[in-house]
C-alpha positions as CSV (number, residue, x, y, z in Angstrom):
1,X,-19.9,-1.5,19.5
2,X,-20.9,0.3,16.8
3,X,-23.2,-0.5,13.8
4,X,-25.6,0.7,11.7
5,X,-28.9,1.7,12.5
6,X,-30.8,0.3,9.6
7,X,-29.8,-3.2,8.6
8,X,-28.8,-3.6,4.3
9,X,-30.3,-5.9,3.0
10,X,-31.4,-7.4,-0.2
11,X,-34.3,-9.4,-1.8
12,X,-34.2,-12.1,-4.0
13,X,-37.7,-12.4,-5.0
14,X,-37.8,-14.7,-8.6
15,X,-34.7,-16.0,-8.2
16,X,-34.8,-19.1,-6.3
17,X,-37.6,-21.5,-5.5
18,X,-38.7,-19.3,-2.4
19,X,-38.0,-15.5,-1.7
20,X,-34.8,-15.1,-0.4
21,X,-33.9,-12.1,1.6
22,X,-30.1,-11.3,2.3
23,X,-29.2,-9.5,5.6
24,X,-26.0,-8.1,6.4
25,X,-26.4,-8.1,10.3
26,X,-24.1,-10.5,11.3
27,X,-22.1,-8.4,13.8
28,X,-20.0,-11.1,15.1
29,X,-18.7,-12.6,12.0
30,X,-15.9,-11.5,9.3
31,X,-15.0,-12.7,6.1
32,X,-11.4,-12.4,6.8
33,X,-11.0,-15.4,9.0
34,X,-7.8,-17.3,7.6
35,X,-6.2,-13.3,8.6
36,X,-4.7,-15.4,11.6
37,X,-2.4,-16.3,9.8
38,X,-1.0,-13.1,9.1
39,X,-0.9,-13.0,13.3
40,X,0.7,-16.0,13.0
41,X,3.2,-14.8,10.2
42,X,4.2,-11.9,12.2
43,X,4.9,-12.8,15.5
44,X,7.6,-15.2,13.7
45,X,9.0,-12.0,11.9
46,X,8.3,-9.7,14.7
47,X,7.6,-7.1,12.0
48,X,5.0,-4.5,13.5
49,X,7.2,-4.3,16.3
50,X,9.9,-3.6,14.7
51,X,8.5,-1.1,12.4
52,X,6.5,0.9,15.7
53,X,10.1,0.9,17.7
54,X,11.3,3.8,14.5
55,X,8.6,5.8,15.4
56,X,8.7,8.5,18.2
57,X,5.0,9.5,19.6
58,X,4.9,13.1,20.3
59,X,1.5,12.9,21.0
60,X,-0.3,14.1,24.5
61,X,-0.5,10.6,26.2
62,X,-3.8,11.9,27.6
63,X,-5.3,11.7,24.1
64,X,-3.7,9.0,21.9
65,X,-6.8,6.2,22.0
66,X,-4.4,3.9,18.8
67,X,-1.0,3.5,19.7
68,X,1.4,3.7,16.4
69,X,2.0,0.3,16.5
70,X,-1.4,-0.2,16.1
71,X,-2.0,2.4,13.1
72,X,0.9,0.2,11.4
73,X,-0.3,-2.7,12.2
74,X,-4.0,-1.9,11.2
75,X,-2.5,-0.2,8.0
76,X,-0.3,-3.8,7.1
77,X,-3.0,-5.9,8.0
78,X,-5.3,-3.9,6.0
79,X,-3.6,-4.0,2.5
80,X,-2.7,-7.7,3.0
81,X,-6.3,-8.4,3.1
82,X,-7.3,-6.9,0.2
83,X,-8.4,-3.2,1.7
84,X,-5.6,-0.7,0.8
85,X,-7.8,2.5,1.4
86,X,-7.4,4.0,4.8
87,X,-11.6,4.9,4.3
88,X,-12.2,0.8,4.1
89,X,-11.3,1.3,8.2
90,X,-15.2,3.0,8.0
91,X,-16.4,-0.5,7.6
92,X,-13.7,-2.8,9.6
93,X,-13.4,-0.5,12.4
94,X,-15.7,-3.1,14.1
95,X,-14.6,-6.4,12.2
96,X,-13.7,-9.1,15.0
97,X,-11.2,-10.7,12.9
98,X,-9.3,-7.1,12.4
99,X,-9.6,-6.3,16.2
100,X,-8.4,-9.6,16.8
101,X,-5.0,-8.7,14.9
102,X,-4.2,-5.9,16.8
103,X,-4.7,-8.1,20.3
104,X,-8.0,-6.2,21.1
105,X,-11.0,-8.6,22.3
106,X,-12.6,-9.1,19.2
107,X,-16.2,-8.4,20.3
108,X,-16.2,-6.3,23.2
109,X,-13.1,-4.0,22.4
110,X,-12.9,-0.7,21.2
111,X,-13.5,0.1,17.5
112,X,-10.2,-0.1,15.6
113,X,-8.8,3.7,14.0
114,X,-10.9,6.1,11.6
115,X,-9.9,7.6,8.0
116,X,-8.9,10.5,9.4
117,X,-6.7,9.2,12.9
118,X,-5.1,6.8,9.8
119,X,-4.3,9.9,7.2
120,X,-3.5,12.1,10.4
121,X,-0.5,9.3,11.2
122,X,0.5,9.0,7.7
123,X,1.4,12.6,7.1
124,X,2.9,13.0,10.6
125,X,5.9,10.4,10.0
126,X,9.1,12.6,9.3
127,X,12.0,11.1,7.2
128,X,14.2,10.4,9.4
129,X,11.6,7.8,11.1
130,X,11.0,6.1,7.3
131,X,14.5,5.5,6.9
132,X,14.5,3.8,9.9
133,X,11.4,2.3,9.0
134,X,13.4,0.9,5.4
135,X,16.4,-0.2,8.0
136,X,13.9,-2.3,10.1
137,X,12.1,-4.1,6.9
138,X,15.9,-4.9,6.2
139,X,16.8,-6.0,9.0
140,X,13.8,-8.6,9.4
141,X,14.0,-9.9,6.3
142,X,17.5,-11.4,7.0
143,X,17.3,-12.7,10.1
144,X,16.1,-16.1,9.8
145,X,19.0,-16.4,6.9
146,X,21.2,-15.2,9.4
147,X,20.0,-17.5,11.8
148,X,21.7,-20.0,9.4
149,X,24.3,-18.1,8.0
150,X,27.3,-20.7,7.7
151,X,24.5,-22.5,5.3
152,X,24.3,-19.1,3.0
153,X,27.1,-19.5,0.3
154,X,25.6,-17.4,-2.3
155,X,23.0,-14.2,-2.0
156,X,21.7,-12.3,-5.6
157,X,21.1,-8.2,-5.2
158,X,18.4,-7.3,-7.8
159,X,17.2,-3.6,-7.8
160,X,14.8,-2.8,-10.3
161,X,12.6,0.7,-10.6
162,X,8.8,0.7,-11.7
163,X,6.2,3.1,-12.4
164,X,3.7,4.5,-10.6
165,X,0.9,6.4,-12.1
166,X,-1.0,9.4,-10.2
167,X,-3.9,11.0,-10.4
168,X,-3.6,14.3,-8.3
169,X,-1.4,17.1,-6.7
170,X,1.3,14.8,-5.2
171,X,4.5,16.4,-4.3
172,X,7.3,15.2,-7.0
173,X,5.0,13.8,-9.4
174,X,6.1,14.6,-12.6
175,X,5.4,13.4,-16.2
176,X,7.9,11.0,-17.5
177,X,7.9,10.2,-21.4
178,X,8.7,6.6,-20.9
179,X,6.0,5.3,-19.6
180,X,3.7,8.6,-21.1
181,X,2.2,9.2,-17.9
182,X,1.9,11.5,-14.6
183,X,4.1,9.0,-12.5
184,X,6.2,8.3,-9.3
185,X,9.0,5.6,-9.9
186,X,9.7,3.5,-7.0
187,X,12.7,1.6,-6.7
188,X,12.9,-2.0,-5.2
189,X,15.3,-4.3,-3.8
190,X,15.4,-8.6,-3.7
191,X,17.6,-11.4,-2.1
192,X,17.7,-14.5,-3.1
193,X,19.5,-16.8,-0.3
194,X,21.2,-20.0,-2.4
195,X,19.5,-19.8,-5.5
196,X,16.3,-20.7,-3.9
197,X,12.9,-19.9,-5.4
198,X,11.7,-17.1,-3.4
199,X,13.2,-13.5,-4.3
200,X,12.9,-11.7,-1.1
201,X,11.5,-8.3,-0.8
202,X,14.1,-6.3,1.5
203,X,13.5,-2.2,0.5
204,X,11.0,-0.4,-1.5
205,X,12.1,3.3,-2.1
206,X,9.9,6.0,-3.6
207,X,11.1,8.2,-6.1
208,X,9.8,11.5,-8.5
209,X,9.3,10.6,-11.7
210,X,12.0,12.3,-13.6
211,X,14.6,10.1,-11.6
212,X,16.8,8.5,-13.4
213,X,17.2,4.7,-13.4
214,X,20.1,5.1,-11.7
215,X,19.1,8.0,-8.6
216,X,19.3,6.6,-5.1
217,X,20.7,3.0,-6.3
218,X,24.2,3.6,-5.3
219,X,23.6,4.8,-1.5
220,X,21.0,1.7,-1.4
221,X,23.3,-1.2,-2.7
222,X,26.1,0.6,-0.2
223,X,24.1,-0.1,2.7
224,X,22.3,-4.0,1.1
225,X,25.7,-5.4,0.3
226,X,27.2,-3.6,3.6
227,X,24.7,-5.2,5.9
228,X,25.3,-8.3,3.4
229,X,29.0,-9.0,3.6
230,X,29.2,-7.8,7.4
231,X,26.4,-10.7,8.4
232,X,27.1,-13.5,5.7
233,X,31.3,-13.5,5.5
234,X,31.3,-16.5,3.6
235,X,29.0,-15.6,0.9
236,X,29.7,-15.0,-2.5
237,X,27.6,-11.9,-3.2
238,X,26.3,-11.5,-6.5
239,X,24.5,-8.4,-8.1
240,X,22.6,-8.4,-11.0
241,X,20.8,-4.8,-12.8
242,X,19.3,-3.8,-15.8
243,X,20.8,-1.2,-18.4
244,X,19.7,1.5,-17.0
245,X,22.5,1.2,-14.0
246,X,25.4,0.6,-16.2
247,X,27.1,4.2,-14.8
248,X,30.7,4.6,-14.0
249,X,30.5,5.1,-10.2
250,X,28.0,2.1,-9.5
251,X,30.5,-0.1,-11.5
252,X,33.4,1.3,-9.6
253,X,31.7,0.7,-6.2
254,X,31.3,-2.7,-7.6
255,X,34.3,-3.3,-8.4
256,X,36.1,-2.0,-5.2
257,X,33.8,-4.0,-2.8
258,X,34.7,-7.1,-4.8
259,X,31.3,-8.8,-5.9
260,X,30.2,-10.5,-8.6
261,X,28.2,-8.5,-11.0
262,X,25.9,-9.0,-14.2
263,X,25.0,-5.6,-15.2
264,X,23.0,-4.6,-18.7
265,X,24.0,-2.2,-21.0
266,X,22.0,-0.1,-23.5
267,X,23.1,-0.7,-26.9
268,X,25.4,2.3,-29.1
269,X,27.8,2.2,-32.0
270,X,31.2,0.6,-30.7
271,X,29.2,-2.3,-28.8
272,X,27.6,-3.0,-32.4
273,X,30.5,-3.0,-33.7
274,X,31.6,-5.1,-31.7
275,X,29.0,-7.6,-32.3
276,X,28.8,-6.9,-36.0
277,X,29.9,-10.4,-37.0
278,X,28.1,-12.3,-34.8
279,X,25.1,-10.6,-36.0
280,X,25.7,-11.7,-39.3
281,X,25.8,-15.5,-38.0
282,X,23.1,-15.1,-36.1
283,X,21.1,-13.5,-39.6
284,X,22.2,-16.8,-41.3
285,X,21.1,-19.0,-38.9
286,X,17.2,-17.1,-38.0
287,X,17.2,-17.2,-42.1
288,X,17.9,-20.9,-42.3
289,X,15.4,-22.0,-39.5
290,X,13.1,-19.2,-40.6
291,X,12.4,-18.9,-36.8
292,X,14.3,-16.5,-33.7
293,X,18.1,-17.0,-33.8
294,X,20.6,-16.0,-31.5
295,X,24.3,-16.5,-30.1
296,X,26.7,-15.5,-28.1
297,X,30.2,-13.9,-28.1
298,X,32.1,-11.3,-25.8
299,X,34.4,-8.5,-26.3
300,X,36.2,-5.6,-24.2
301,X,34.9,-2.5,-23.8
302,X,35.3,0.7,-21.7
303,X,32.7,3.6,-22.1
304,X,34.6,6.9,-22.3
305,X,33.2,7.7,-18.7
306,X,34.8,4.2,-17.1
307,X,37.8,3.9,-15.7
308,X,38.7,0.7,-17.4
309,X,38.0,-2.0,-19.5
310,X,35.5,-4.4,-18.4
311,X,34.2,-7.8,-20.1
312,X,31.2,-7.7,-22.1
313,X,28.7,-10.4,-22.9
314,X,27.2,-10.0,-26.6
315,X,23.8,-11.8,-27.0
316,X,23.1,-11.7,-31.2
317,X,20.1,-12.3,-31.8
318,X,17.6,-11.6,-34.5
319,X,14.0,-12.1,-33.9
320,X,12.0,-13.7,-36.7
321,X,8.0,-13.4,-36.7
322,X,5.9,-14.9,-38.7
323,X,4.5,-12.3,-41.5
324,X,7.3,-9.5,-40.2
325,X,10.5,-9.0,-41.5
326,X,13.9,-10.2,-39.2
327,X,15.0,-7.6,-36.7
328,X,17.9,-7.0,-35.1
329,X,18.0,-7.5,-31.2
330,X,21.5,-7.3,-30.0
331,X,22.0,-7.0,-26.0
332,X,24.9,-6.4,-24.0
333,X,25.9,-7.0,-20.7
334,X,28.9,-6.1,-18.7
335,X,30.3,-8.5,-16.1
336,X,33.7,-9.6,-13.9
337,X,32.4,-13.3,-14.0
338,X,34.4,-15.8,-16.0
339,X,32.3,-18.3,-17.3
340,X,31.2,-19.0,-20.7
341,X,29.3,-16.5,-22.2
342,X,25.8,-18.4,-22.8
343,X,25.8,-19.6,-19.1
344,X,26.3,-15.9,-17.7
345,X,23.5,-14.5,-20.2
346,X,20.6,-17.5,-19.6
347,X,21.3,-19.1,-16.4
348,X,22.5,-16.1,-14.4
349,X,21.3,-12.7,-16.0
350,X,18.0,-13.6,-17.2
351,X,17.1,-15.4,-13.8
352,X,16.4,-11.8,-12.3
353,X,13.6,-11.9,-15.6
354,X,11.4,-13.6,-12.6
355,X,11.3,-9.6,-10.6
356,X,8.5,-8.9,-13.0
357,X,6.5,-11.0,-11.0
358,X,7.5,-10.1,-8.2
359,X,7.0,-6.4,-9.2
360,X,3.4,-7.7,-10.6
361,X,2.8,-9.1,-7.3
362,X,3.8,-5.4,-5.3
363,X,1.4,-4.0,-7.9
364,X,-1.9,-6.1,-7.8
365,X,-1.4,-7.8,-4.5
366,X,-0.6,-5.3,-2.3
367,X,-1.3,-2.2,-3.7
368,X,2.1,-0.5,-3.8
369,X,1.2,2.4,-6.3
370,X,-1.6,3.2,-3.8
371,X,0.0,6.3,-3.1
372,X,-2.9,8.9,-3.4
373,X,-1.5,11.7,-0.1
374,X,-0.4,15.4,-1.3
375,X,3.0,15.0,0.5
376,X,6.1,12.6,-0.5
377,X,7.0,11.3,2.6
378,X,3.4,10.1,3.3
379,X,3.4,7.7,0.2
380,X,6.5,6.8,1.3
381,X,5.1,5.4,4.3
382,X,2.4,3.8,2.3
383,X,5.2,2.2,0.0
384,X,6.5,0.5,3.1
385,X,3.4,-0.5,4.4
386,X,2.6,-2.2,1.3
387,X,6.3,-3.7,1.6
388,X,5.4,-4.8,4.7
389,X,2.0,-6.8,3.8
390,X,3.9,-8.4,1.0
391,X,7.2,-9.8,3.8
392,X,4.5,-11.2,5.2
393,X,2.5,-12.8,2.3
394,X,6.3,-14.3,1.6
395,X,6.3,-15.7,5.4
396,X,3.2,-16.9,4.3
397,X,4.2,-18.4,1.2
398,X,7.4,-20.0,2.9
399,X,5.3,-21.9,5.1
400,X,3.0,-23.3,2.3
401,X,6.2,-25.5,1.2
402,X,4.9,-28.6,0.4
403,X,0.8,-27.6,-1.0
404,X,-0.1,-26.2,-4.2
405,X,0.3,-22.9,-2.7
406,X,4.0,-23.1,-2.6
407,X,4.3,-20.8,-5.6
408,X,1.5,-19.0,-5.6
409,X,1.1,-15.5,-6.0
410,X,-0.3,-13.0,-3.5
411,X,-3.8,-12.7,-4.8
412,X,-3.7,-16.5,-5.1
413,X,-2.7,-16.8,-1.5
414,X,-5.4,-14.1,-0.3
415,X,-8.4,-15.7,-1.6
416,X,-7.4,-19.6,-0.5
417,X,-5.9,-18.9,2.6
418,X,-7.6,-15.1,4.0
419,X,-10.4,-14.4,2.8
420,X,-12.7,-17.3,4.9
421,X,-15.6,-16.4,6.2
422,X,-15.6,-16.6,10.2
423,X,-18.3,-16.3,13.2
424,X,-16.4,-15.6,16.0
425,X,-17.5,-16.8,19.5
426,X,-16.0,-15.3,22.9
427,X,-16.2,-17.4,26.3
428,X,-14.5,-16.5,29.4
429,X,-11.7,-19.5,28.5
430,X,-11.0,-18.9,24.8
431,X,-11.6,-16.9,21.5
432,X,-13.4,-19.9,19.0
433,X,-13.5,-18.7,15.0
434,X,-16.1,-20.6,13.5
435,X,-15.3,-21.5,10.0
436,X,-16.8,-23.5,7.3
437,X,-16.4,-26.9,6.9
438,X,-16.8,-27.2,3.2
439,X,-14.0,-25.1,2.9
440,X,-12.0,-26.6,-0.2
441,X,-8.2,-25.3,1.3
442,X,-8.4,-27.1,4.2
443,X,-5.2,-28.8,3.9
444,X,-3.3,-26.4,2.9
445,X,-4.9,-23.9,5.3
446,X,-4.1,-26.3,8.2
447,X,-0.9,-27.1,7.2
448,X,0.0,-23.1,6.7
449,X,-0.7,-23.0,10.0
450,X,1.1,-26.0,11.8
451,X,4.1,-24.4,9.8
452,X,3.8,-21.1,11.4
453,X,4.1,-22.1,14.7
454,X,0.5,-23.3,15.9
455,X,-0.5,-26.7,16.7
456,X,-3.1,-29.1,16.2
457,X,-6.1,-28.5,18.6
């Protein structure tokens, strides 16, 4: 094992009612001790394996001490917990709790994978292997709804892009006046089985920064509703995208594959035209409640690029501030569902308004714009990685049905249910984590586990 030949520590001289010194030299303990549950998490989804099987090692056999499964699953477990640099593996190399994800005896076995075996792995994995990579996290996320798919009668598509500032030389980085920043501008992919609560990460796909909202989303929602309608018959499959996907082929494809679709469109003369009178009612009514009035009416419309008309919802509204004068906020979407106009704007396009948390949740939980390597196809890998650590965070969260962690977000779930700190004790028998009793999510922490296949000791 290795450590440190001088032991940190620090001394609290005037602080307390006698001198307290703080020494980092517990070598057997690890304050990510509720981790197991990631273990836990994973061996339901099977999602490190499945990952590792894309990957083809081309290294001598002679030489390779970290199997690839290993560097993903060190990687994964990593940025769940909270360390999404590949130098933080300086200081866990040696963490029990870390070797103990990656089924190496957490005292005894060898040191986990350096900085520089875990930036030599991410720059060696070729595009072809990340693709496969992308079909796998696909693929895993919708097995246990297809483990029940006469049950799944209805399945939402959301894609939405988001930015992704850098700070370097990476390949394809480019400036994007938008968002008036140096950027890449990743693209991700939701289900949501039944119009249940949990919107389901299933593909995160880098992009350069001048892409266009709508670059890549066409050969992406070919293969998701694909994979979709081949696995889940008897579903009605609905897709629902911001404005900037509104282009003639996507709605086409849409069209021809027969789903339902709620799809935004940016605003331009004819459509206010359209909307003109409305807009007057809806000026009438903010100016008579002196407060944010809207309404909704519907026209058809066909862009000069489409190749027919298609319905389009008209939400008037005119936005009323206190000490601001009224502006005018129409908003358009185009559809080939048949309900009434209100219901298709608030109950089923604005539910997807709930992916900016999820997006938050990619961004501040796991890391996902932690892509810092020169080449493309590196932070590709690091997207999916990140992807990765967040399907199993929602595995996670799934299990917590039932506590007051059942809608948490990731960082919520990190520090109540991972971040515990843990001596851990070795006998010839068994592997005992010694945990804290006054830990205050207990409960919840117990019945996580229960949920995810342990039982009660």
């Amino acid at each position: 094992m290795r450590h440190s030949t001088t032991t940190q520590c620090v001394l609290f001289q005037d602080v307390f009612g006698k001198p307290l010194l703080a020494q980092f030299d517990q070598y057997h303990g690890s304050s990510d001790g509720g981790a197991v549950l990631l273990k836990a998490a994973d061996r339901r989804l099977g999602l490190m394996d499945a990952l590792g099987d894309c990957l083809c090692d081309r290294r001598q056999s002679g030489k390779v001490v970290h199997g690839l499964k290993e560097l993903i699953a060190q990687r994964v477990f990593g940025i769940a917990c909270g360390y999404p640099d590949a130098n933080d593996s300086a200081r866990l190399a040696d963490d029990p709790i870390h070797k103990l994800l990656l089924d190496r005896e957490p005292i005894d076995g060898d040191p986990l994978a350096s900085q520089p075996t875990l930036s030599r792995f991410e720059n060696s994995v070729d595009r072809g292997a990340l693709y496969r990579m992308g079909e796998a996290l696909f693929e895993t996320v919708i097995e246990p709804h297809r483990r029940r798919r006469r049950k799944v009668r209805h399945i939402a598509v959301d894609l939405d892009p988001t930015d992704d500032p850098t700070h370097g030389a990476q390949q394809l980085s480019f400036f994007n006046h938008h968002y008036d920043t140096w950027c890449y501008l990743p693209m991700v992919a939701y289900l949501t089985f039944n119009h249940g609560p949990e919107q389901h990460l299933c593909a995160a796909v880098l992009r350069p920064g001048n892409a266009p909202a709508q670059r890549g989303a066409l050969p992406l929602l070919t293969r998701i509703l694909g994979r979709l309608q081949e696995d889940f018959p008897a579903a009605r499959i609905l897709v629902r995208l911001d404005g900037g996907y509104a282009g003639p082929e996507l709605l086409e494809f849409l069209d021809e594959v027969n789903v339902d679709y709620v799809v935004g469109v940016a605003s331009n003369a004819v459509l206010k035209r359209h909307a003109a009178l409305a807009m007057i009612e809806a000026r009438q009514l903010a100016d008579t409640r002196g407060a944010t009035a809207h309404l909704y009416t519907e026209c058809c419309y066909a862009a000069g690029t489409w190749d027919r008309e298609r319905r389009v919802i008209i939400k008037a509204e005119v936005v009323q501030l206190a000490g601001r004068e009224p502006r005018d906020n129409p908003r358009f979407v185009v559809t080939n569902l048949t309900r009434s106009p209100k219901r298709i704007y608030e109950r089923i396009y604005c539910a997807r308004g709930d992916l900016e948390n999820r997006i938050k949740e990619l961004h501040h939980g796991v890391e996902i714009d932690r892509t810092s390597c020169s080449r493309f196809w590196a932070n590709q890998l690091r997207v999916l990685l990140s992807a990765a650590a967040y399907v199993l965070f929602q595995e996670v969260r799934r299990a917590a049905a039932g506590t007051g962690l059942a809608r948490a977000q990731v960082w919520t779930l990190r520090e109540q249910l991972l971040k515990l700190g843990a001596h851990v004790v070795v006998s010839v028998r068994r592997i005992v984590l010694h945990l804290p009793a006054s830990f205050p999510f207990l409960d919840a922490w117990h019945r996580v586990a229960l949920a995810l296949g342990t039982r009660a000791g």
